[in-house]
PAMARSE-446645 format. One line per 5 residues: number of its first residue (from 1); their letters; for each residue y, z, x of C-alpha. Coordinates in Angstrom, 2 decimals, m for minus. Layout:
// PAMARSE-446645
NUM	a	Y,Z,X | ... $
//
This chain:
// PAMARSE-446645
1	xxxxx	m3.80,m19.20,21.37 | m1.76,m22.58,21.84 | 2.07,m21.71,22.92 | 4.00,m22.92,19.96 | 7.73,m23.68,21.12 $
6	xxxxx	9.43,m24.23,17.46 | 12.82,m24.08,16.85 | 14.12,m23.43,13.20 | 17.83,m24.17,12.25 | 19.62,m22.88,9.35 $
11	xxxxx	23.29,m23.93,8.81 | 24.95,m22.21,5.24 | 28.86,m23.64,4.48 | 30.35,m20.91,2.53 | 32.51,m21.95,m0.25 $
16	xxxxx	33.75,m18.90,m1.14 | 36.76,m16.45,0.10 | 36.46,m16.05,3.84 | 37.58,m12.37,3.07 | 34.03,m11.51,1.67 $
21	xxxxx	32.57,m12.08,4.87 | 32.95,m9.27,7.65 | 35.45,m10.87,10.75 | 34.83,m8.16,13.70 | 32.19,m10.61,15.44 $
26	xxxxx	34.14,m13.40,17.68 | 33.06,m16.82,17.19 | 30.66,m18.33,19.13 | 27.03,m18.62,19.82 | 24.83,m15.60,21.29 $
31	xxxxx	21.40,m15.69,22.32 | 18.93,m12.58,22.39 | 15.05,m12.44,22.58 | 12.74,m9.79,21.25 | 8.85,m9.41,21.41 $
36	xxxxx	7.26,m10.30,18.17 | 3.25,m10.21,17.60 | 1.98,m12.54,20.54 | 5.19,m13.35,22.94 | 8.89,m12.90,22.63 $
41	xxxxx	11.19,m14.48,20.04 | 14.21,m15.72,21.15 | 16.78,m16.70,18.38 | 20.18,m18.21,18.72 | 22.79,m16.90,16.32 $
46	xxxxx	26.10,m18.67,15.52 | 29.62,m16.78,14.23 | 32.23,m18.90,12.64 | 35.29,m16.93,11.59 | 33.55,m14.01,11.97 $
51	xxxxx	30.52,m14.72,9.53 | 26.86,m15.75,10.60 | 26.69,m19.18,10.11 | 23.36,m20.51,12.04 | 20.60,m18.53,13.04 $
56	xxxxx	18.44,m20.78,15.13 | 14.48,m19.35,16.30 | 14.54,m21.54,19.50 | 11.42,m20.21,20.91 | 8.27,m18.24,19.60 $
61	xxxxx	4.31,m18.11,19.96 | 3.57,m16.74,16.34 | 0.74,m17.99,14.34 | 1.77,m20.25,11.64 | m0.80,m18.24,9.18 $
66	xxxxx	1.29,m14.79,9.98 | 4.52,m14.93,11.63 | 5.51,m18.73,10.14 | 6.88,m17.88,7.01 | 9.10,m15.61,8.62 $
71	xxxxx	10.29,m17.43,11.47 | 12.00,m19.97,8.67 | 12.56,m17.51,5.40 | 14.51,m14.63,7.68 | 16.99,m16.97,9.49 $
76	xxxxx	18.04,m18.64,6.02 | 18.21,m15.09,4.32 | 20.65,m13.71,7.07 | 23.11,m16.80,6.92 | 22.55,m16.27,3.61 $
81	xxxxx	23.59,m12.71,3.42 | 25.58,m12.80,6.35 | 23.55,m9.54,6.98 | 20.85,m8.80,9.47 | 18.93,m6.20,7.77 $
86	xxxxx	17.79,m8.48,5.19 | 14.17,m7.38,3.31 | 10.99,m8.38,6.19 | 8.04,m11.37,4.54 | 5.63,m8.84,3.61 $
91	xxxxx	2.64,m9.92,6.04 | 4.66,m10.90,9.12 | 6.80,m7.36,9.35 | 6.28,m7.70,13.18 | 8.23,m11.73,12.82 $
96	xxxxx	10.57,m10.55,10.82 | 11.86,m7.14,12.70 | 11.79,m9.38,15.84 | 14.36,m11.93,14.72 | 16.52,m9.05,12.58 $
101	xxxxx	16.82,m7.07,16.03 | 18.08,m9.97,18.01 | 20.58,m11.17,15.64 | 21.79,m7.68,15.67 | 21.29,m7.79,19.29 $
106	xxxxx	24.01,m11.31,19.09 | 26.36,m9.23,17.09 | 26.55,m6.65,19.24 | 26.90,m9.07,22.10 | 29.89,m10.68,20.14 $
111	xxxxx	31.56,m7.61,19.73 | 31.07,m7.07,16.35 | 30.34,m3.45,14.33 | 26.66,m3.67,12.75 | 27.58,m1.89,9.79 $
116	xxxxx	29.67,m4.94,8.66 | 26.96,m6.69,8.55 | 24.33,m5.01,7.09 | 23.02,m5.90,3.57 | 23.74,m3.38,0.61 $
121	xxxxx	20.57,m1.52,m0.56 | 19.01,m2.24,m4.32 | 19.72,0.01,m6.82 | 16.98,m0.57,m8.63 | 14.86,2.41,m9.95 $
126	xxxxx	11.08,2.86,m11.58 | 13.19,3.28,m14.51 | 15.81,0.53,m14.52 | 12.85,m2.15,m13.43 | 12.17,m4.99,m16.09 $
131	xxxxx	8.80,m4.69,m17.54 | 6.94,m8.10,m17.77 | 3.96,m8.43,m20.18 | 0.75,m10.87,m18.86 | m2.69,m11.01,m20.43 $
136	xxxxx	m5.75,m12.98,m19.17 | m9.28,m12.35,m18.92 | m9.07,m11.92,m14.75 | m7.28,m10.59,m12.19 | m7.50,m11.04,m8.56 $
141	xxxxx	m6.10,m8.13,m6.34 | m5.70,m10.04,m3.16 | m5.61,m13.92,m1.49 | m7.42,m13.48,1.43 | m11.15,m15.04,1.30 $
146	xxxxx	m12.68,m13.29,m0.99 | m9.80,m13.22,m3.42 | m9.49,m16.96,m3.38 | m13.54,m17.34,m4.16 | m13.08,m15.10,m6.45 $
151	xxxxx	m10.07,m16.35,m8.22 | m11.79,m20.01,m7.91 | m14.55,m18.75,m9.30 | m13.39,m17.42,m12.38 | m11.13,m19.80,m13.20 $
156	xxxxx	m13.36,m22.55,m12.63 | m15.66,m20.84,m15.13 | m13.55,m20.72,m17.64 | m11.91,m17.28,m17.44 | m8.37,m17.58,m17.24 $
161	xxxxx	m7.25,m15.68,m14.33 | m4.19,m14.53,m12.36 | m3.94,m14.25,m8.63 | m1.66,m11.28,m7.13 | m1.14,m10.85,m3.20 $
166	xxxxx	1.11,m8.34,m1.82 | 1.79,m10.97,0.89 | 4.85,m13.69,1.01 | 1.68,m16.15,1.61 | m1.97,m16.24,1.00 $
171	xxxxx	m5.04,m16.09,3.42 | m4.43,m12.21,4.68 | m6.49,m10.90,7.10 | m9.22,m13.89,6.66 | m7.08,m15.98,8.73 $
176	xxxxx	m7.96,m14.68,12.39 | m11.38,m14.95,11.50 | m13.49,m17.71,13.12 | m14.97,m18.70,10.32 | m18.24,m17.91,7.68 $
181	xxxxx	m21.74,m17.21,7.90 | m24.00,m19.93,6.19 | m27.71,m20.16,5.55 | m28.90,m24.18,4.88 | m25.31,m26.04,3.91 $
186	xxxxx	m24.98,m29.45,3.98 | m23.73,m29.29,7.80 | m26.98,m27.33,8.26 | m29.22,m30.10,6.86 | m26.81,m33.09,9.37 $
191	xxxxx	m27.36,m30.94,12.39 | m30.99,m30.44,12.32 | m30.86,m26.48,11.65 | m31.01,m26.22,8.02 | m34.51,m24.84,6.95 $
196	xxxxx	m35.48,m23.78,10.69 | m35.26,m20.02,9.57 | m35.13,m18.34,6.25 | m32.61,m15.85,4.59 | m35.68,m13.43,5.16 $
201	xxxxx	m35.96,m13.45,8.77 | m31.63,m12.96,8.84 | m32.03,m10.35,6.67 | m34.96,m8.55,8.75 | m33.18,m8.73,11.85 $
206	xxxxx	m30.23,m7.24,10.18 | m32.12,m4.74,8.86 | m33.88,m3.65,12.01 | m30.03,m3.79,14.11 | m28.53,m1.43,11.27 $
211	xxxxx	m31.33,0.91,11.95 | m32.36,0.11,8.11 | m29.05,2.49,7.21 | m27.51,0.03,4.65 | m27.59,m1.32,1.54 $
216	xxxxx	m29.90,m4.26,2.28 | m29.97,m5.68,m1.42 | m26.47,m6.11,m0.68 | m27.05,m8.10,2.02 | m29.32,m10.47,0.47 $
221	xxxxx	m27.77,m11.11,m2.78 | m24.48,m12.19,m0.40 | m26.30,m14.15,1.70 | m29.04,m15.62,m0.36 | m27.28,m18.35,m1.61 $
226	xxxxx	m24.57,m18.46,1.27 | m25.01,m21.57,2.30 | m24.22,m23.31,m1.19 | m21.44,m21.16,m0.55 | m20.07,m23.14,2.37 $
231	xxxxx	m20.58,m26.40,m0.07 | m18.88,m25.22,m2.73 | m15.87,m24.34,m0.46 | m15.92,m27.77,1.13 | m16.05,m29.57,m2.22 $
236	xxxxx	m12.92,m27.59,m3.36 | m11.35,m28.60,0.06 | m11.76,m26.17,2.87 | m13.08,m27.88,6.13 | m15.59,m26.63,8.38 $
241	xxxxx	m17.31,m27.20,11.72 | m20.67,m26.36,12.25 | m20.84,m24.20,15.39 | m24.10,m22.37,15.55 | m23.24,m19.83,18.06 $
246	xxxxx	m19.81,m19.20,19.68 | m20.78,m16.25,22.16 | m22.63,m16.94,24.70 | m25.11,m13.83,23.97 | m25.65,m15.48,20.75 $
251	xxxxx	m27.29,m18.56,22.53 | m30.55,m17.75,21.18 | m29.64,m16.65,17.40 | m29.48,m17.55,14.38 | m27.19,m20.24,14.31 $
256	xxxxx	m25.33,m19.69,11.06 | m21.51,m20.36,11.92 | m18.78,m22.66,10.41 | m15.92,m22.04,11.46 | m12.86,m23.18,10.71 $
261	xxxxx	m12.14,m27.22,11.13 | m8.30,m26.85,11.74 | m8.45,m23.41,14.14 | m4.24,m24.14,14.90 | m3.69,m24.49,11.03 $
266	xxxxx	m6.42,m22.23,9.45 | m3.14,m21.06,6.22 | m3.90,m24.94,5.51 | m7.19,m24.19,4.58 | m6.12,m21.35,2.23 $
271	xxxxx	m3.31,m23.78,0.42 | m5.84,m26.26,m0.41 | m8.14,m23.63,m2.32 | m4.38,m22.27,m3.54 | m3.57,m25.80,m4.88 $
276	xxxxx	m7.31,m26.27,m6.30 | m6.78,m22.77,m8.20 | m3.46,m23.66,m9.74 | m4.75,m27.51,m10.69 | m7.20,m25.87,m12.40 $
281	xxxxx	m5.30,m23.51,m14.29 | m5.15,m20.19,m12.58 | m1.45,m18.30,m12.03 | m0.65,m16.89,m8.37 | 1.85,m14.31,m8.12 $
286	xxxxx	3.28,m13.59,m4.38 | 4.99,m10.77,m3.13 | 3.31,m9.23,m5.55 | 1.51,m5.58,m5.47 | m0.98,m4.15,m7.29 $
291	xxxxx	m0.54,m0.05,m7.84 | m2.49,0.74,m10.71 | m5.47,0.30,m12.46 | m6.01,0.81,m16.61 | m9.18,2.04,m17.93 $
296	xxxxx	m10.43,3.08,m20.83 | m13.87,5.10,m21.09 | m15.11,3.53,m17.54 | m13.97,0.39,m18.97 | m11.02,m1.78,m17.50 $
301	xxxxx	m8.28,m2.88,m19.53 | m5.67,m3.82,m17.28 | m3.61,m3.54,m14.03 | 0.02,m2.77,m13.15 | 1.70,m4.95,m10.34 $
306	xxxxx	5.10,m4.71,m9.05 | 7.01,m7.71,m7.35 | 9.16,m7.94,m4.59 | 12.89,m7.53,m6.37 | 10.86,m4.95,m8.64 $
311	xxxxx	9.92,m6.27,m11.81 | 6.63,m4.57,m12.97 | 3.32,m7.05,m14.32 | 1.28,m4.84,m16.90 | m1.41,m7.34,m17.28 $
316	xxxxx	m4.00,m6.57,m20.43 | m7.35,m7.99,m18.96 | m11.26,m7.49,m19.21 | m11.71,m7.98,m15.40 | m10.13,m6.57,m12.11 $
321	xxxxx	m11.37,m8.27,m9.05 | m10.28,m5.70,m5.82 | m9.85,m8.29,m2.49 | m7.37,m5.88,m0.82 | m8.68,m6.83,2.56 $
326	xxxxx	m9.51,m2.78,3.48 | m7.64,m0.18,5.15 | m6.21,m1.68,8.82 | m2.88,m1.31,8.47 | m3.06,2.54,6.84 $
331	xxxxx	m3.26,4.47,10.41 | m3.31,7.55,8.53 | m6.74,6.30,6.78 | m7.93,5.22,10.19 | m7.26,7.50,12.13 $
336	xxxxx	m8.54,10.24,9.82 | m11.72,7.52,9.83 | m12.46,7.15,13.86 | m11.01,10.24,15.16 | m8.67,9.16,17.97 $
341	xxxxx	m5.97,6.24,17.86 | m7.59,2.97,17.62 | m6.21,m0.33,17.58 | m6.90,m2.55,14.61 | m5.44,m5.44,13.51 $
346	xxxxx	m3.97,m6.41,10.49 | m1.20,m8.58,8.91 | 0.45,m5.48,7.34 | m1.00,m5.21,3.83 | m4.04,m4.17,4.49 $
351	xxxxx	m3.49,m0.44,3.23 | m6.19,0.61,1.50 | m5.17,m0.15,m2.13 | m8.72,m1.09,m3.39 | m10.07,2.36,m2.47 $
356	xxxxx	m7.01,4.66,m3.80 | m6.45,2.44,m6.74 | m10.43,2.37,m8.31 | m10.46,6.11,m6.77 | m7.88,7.06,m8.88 $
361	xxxxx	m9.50,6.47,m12.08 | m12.92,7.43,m11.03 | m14.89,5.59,m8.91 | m16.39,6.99,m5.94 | m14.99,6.95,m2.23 $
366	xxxxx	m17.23,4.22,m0.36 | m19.06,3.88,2.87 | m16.21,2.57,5.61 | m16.72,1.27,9.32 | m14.41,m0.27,12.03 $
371	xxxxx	m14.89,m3.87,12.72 | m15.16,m3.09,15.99 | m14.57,m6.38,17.95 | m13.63,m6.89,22.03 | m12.21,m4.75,23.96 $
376	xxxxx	m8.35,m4.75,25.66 | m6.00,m3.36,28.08 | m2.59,m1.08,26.89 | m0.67,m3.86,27.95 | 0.34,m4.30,24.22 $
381	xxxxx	m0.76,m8.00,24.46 | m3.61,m8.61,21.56 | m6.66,m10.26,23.66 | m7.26,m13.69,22.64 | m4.04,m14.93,23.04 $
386	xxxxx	m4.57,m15.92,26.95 | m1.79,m13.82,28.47 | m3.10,m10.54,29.25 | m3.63,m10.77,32.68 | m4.82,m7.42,33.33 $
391	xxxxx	m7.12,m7.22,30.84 | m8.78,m10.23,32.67 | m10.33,m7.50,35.29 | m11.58,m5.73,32.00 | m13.83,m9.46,31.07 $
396	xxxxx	m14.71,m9.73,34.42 | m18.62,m9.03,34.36 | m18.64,m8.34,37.97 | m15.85,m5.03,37.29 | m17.32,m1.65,36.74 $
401	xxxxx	m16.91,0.58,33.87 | m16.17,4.31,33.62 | m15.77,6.68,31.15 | m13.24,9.30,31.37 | m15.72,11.46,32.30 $
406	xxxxx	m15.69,9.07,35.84 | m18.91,7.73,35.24 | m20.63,4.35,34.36 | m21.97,3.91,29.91 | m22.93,m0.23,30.11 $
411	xxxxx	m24.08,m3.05,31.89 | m20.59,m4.52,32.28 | m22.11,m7.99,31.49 | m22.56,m6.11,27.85 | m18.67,m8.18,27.69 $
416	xxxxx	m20.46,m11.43,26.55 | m20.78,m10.09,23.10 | m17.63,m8.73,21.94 | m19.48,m6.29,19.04 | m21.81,m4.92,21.36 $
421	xxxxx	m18.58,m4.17,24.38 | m16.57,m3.17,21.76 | m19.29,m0.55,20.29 | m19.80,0.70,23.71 | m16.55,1.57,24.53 $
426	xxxxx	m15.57,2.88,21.36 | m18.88,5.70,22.12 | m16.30,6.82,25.16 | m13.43,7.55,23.08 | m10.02,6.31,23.07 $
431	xxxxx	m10.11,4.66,26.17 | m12.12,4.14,29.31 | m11.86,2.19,32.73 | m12.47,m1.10,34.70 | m12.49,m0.74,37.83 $
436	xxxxx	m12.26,m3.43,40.60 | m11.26,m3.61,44.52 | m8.27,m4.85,45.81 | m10.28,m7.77,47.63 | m11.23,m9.06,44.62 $
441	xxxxx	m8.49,m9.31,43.14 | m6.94,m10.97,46.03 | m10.13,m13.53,45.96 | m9.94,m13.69,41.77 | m5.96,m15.02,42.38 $
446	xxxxx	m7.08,m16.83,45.20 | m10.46,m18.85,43.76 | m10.81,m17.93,39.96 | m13.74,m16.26,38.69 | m16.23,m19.03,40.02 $
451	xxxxx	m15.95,m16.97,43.59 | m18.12,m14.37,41.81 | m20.76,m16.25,40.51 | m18.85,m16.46,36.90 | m19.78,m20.15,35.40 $
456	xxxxx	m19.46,m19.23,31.72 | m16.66,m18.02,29.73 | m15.81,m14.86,28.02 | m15.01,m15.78,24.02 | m12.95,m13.57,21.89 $
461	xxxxx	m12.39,m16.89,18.89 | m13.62,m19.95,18.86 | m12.39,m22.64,21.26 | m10.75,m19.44,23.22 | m11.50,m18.62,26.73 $
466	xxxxx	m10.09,m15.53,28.09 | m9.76,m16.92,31.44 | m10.39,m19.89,33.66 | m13.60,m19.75,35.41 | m12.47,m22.39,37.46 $
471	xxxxx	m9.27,m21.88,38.74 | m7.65,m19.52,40.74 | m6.06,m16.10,38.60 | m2.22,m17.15,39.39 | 0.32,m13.61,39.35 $
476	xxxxx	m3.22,m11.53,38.80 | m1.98,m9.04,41.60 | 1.22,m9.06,40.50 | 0.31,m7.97,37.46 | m2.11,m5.21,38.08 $
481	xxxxx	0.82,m4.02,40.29 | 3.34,m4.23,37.35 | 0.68,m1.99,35.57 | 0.62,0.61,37.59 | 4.62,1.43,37.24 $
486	xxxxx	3.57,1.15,33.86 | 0.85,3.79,33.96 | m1.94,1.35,32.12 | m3.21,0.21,35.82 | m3.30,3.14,38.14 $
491	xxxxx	m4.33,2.31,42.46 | m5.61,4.58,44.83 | m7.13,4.02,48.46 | m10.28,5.37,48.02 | m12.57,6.40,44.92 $
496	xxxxx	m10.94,9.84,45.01 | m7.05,9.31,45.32 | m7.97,6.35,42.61 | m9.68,9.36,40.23 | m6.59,11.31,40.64 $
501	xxxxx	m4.72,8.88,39.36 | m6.42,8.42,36.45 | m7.00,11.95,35.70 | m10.67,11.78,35.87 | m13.75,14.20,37.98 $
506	xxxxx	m12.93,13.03,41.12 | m17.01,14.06,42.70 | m17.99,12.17,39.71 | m16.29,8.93,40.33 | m17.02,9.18,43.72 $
511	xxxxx	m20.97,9.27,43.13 | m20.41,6.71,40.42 | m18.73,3.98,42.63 | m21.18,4.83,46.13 | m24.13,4.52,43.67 $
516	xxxxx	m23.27,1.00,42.42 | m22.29,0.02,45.78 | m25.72,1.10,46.40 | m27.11,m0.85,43.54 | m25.51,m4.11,45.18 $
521	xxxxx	m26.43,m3.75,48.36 | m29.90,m3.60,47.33 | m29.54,m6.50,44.47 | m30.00,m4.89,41.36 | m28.33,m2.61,38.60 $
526	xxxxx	m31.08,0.67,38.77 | m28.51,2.51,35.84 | m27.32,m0.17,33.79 | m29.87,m3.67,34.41 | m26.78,m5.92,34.82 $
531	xxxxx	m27.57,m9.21,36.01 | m27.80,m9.36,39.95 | m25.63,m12.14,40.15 | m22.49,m10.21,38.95 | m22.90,m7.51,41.54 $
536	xxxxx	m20.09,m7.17,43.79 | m19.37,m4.05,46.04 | m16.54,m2.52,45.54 | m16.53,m1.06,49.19 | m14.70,2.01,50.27 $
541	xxxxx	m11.27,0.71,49.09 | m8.17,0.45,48.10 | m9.66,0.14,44.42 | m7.46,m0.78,41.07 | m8.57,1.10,37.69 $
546	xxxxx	m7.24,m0.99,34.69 | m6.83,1.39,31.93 | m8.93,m0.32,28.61 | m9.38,0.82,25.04 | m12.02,m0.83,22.00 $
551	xxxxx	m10.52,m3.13,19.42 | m10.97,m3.81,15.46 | m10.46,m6.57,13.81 | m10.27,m4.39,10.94 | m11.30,m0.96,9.10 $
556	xxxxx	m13.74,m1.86,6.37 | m14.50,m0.47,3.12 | m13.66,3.11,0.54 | m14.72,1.20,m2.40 | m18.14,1.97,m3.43 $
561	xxxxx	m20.09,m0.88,m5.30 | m23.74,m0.86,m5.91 | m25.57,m4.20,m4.99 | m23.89,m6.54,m7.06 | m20.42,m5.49,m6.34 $
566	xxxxx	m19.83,m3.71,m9.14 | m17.32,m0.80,m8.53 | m19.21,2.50,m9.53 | m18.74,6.36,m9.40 | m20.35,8.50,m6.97 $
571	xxxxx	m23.22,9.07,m10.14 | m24.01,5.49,m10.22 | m21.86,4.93,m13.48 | m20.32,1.53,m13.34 | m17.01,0.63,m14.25 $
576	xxxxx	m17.13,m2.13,m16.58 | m15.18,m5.23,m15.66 | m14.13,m3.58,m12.04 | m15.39,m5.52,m8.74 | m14.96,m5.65,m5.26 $
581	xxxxx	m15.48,m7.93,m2.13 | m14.67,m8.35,1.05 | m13.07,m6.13,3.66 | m12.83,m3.27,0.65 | m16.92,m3.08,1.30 $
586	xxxxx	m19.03,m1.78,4.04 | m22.12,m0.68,2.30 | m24.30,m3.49,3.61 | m23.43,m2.11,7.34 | m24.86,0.29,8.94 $
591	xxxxx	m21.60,1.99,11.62 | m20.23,m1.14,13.14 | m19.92,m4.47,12.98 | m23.54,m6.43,13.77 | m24.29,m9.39,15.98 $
596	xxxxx	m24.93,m12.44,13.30 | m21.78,m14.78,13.59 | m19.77,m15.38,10.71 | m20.92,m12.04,9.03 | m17.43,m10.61,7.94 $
601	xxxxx	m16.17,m14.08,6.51 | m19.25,m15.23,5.02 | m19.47,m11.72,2.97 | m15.79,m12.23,1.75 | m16.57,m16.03,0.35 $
606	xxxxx	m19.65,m14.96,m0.82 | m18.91,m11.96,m2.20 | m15.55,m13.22,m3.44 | m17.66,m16.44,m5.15 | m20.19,m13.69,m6.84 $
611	xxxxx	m17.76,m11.61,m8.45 | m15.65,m14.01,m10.14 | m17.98,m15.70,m11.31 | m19.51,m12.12,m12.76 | m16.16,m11.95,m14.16 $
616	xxxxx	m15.82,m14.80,m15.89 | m19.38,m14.30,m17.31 | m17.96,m10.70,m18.50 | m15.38,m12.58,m20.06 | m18.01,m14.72,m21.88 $
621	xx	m16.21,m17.86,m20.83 | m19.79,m19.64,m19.29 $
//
């Protein structure tokens, strides 16, 4: 990720009583920095007679898509407040708590008592809210990708339709994807690759990696027409760049991806489909949260929404389109889902409202799966962002991998395809090991990966290396040292002391670690069939274990549709007028997330495009 360095100054003059404000803080100008989502957040915060008067975000790394909207809205709500405890953007609650916590920080530095400045709570109950009444023919649940295809879609064919998103912005989730899937689009046909290979052979191959445990009708009605898909998204002002492959274990694929033309600015692309929904008609509602569905005999008639300051939407409607973006950011859900504590990312809305909402009135509970994607260190640093430096040794092919059970599970090359590394070591558990020696790390600060026969990079997002293969792995020791007085790197002198310290069959390791050596003195993997060239001895010692855990980019799925997206109950009934895309469907996988670039992205558009414009056919408006 590209270090952003923004600064964001807002000045309020108060023309009222001075008296309102609290006085206990003395004037002056305090700095304090917090850690927000991808680096730390340092905010300058002004007192002038005792009220906050400039609160100034001097430095940050937040993406624009997530963290932006906060790093402007929360410093002009606190001046204007003169409160630090002001309501977080929904979608950037990391941002938001970040900045709140280091103005309170610059109070307390000032001297000041944080209960003068804290902001009074709402009184507002259920009961007391105002009631607005909406009708239309569609609603979109949702802004991420598939609920702006979907709200395009209907709109543009005639239904008139309303756009809700629980978020302060659209795009959701969809914006740390890459980018979609696409089978013969117009960049397709310029590059040569269009009509090379056939939605049939795609959905074969998919078929024979999901172990033919899917919905595969699914898969072909999204992808059928996927690549008109990509057009029809261009023509309404998203820009893409045909890719092919990112990975490097892709090389030889289908080459299906577009990904994103503006990867710094990819909430741009989302605001030009935004501004082609509204010139075309449609209403968006932000901040803006869908609870409740209204049927009536298995047909919808409506949905209930509640904004930010409380007001409640009942909107009368013949159509509910459910883009809620699945269940990441309900722990509970996933948690109950995987079995252990794993890490999935979200933007904080992502709660699972598609599944408990059609649930509630009957559907059935659908198929779900982890997007499992790359693997990481505990370092609390997502991977992708280029800082992790431990979890470098983790992407370094030539490191070996143990379970807690102290021995090896994959060729450790397996790291070239993020699904497959990530599906690996989520088989382990919670968390597993990488182990390297102390000479190499020495060497890997010393020379870069290139020492060890590493020419090509490790890719968690397009354009994004993990690390340098060229140059030398500056601090690397320092930071594996750091780690271990942490208790996320652990050290040990030989294979034994090392298993000791990570709490693992000490015999076992010990066989595991003389058997590679084994392996690499004799130039090749016997266990695992990683390639020669990344097979470095670890030797007797001193040996580092960096501890390392699977990642998801998101937890897929609890709505059940059958193969045109229609929402249905566990007897196959459908409910009339109720759809879903997107992240709130995971019948077309099998367990995890497959190999075929763009797959995740390209079922949102495509699904999202298919459903509206079902919608607006239910509607009878084409």
């Amino acid at each position: 990720m590209k270090k952003q360095i923004f600064t964001c100054a807002v000045v309020c003059a108060f023309m009222v009583s001075q008296a309102v404000f609290a006085s206990s803080a003395a004037d002056g100008t305090y700095t304090a920095t917090k850690p927000g989502i991808h680096g730390d957040i340092t905010v300058e915060t002004t007192f002038t007679d005792g009220a906050i008067t400039s609160v100034v975000v001097t430095e940050q790394e937040e993406t624009p898509e997530i963290g932006g909207i906060a790093v402007t809205d929360i410093p002009a709500a606190i001046v204007e407040s003169n409160a630090y405890n002001v309501d977080a953007i929904t979608g950037a609650t990391i941002t938001s708590d970040a900045i709140k916590e280091a103005v309170a920080d610059a109070i307390t530095q000032a001297g000041g008592d944080l209960a003068e400045y804290e902001a009074g709570a709402s009184s507002t109950t259920d009961e007391e809210a105002e009631t607005v009444q909406l009708e239309c023919d569609t609603v979109v649940v949702g802004g991420g990708a598939a609920g702006m295809a979907a709200a395009l879609a209907s709109q543009q064919n005639g239904a008139k339709t309303i756009l809700v998103e629980k978020a302060a912005s659209v795009g959701g989730v969809s914006i740390i994807a890459g980018g979609p899937m696409g089978i013969d689009s117009k960049d397709q046909e310029e590059a040569g690759v269009a009509g090379t290979f056939t939605i049939q052979e795609v959905w074969r191959d998919w078929m024979d990696y999901n172990c033919w445990m899917c919905d595969g009708t699914l898969f072909f009605n999204l992808f059928e027409d996927s690549g008109r898909t990509v057009d029809w998204l261009e023509e309404n002002g998203m820009e893409f760049d045909f890719m092919g492959n990112e990975q490097a274990a892709h090389a030889e694929g289908f080459p299906t991806y577009h990904i994103y033309a503006d990867q710094e600015n990819k909430l741009g692309a989302y605001m030009v489909l935004l501004d082609r929904f509204k010139e075309d008609g449609g209403e968006v509602y932000l901040e803006t949260a869908a609870y409740e569905l209204k049927a009536e005999e298995d047909q919808i008639t409506g949905v209930l929404c509640r904004q930010k300051d409380g007001t409640v939407l009942d909107i009368t409607c013949g159509a509910v389109c459910l883009c809620t973006g699945g269940f990441a950011a309900n722990q509970e859900m996933v948690d109950e889902a995987v079995g252990f504590h794993l890490e999935t990312f979200s933007t904080g809305t992502q709660t699972g409202d598609g599944a408990t909402m059609s649930q509630a009135i009957g559907a059935g509970k659908g198929k779900t799966i982890q997007q499992l994607h790359g693997v990481t260190s505990f370092s609390g640093i997502q991977t992708g962002s280029g800082k992790d430096d431990i979890a470098k040794a983790i992407y370094l092919p030539n490191s070996v991998w143990v379970n807690t059970r102290g021995s090896r599970f994959c060729p450790e090359d397996l790291n070239y395809d993020t699904a497959l590394s990530s599906n690996s070591a989520f088989t382990q558990g919670e968390y597993y090991f990488a182990v390297i020696s102390e000479e190499m790390a020495k060497n890997l600060e010393e020379n870069g990966a290139q020492f060890y026969n590493v020419d090509t990079d490790v890719r968690y997002e397009p354009t994004v290396p993990l690390f340098s293969v060229e140059e030398g792995w500056a601090g690397f020791v320092a930071a594996l040292d750091d780690g271990c007085g942490k208790g996320i790197v652990f050290k040990g002198d030989d294979a034994r002391s090392l298993a000791e310290q990570m709490g693992v069959d000490p015999d076992m390791l010990e066989l595991t670690i003389k058997q590679y050596n084994e392996s690499c003195d004799a130039g090749e993997d016997m266990a695992m069939g990683k390639d020669p060239k990344y097979l470095t001895a670890l030797g007797d010692g001193p040996l580092y274990a960096v501890k390392a855990r699977p990642m998801s980019l998101g937890a897929i799925g609890g709505v059940l549709v059958n193969s045109n997206l229609q929402v249905i109950k566990d007897d196959g009934t459908v409910i009339k007028g109720l759809f879903a895309a997107g992240n709130d469907v995971a019948e077309f996988y099998n367990n995890s997330y497959p190999l075929i670039e763009g797959v995740s992205l390209g079922s949102a558009f495509n699904g999202g495009r298919m459903i509206g414009e079902q919608a607006a056919a239910l509607a009878g408006n084409n």
